[in-house]
C-alpha positions in Angstrom: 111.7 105.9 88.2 111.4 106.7 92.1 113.7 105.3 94.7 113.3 105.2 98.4 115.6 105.9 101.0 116.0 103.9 104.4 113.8 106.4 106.1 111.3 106.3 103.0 110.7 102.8 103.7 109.3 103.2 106.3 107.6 106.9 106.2 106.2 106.3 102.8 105.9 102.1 102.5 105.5 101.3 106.1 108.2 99.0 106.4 110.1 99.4 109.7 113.0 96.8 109.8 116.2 97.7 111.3 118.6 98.3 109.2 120.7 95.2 110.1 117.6 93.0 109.3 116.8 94.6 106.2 120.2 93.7 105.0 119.4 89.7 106.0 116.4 89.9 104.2 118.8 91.5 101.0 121.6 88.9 101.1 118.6 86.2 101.9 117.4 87.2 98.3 114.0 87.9 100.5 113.9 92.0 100.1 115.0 93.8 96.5 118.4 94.4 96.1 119.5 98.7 97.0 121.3 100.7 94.4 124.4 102.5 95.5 124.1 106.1 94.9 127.5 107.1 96.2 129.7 106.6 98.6 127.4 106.7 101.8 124.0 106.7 99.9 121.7 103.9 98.7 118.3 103.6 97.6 115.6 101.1 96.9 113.6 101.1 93.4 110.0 101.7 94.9 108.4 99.6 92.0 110.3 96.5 92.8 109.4 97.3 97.1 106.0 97.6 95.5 106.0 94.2 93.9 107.9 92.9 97.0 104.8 94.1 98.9 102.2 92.8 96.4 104.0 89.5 96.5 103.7 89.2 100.5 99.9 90.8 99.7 99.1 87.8 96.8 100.5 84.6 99.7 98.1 86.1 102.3 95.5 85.9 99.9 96.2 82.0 98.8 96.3 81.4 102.6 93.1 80.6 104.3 92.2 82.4 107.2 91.3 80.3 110.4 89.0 81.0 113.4 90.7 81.1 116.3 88.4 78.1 117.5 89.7 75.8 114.5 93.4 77.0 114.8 95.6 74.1 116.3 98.0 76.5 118.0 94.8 78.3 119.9 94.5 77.2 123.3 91.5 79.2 124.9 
């Protein structure tokens, strides 16, 4: 099992939310969950980021991609 640090998230899963928003997202129940390694220390399981990730990858796929001329929201 491999866990990711704060940093790792970002160097090695290209996730770059702020600390503080990363914690919204936790206590949302929208991000996994860290693991407290000690006192100062936590980490994130990199297989449930990685299902996290695949999950966000799987809605984008079930969402049909519009051309900017058929988007409502377009205005140009």
């Amino acid at each position: 099992m491999k866990v990711l640090s704060l940093r790792d998230l970002k160097r090695v899963k290209g996730i770059s939310y702020s600390r503080p928003h990363l914690y919204r997202l936790v206590n949302a129940d929208k991000f996994p969950r860290p693991i407290k390694l000690g006192a100062n220390c936590i980490a994130f399981v990199e297989s449930e980021v990685d299902d996290w990730l695949q999950e966000k990858i799987d809605a984008r796929d079930r969402t049909p991609v519009l051309a900017p001329e058929d988007d409502p929201s377009h205005h140009g």
